[in-house]
C-alpha positions in Angstrom: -4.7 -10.7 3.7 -3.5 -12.6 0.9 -5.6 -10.7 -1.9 -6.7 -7.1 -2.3 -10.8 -7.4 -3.3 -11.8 -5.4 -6.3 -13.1 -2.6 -4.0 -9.8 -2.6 -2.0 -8.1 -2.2 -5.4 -10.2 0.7 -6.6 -9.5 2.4 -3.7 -5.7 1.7 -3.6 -5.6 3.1 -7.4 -7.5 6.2 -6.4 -5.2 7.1 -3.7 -2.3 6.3 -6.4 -3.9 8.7 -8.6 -5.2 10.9 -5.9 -1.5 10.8 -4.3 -3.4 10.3 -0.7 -2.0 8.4 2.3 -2.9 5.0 3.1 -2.3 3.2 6.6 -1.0 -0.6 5.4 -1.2 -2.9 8.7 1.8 -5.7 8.8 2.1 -8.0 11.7 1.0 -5.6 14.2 3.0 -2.8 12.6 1.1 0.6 10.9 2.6 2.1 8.2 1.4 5.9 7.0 2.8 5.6 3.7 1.9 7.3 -0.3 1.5 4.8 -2.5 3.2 5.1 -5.6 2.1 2.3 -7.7 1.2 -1.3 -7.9 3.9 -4.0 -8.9 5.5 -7.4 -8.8 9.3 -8.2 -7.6 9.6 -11.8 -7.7 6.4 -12.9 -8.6 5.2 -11.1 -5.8 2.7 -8.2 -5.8 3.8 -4.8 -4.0 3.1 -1.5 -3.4 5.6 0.7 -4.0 5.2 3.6 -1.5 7.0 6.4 0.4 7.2 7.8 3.8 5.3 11.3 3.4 7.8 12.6 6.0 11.0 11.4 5.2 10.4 9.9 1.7 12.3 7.1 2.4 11.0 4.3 -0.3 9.1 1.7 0.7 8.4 -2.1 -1.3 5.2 -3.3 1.1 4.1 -7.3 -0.5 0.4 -7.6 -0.4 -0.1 -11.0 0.5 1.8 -9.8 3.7 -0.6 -7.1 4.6 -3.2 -7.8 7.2 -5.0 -4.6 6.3 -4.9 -1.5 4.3 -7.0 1.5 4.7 -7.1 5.0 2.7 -6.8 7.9 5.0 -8.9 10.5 3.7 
């Protein structure tokens, strides 16, 4: 996935806003993450997120994602 459509991003803003889980799929890895916001490190976009468990912090790049899905 190397782009977020503009329904992806509504959704991904609403669970920022919402403070609601997301799973984020990365090379065959699943993440259960809160999103915290939408960024850039190195001309890179990211989501910054945190383990709801442990609240470790999390930088996740987008174009690395192969899928992301709110949890409702």
């Amino acid at each position: 996935m190397a782009q977020l459509t503009s329904l992806q991003y509504d959704a991904l803003e609403r669970a920022i806003v919402d403070g609601q889980r997301i799973a984020v799929r990365r090379r065959g890895t699943e993440f259960l993450v809160i999103p915290e916001s939408i960024g850039s490190r190195q001309g890179r976009e990211t989501i910054e997120a945190r383990h709801p468990t442990t609240g470790e912090h999390l930088t996740l790049v987008i174009e690395e994602v192969d899928e992301i899905e709110v949890v409702t």
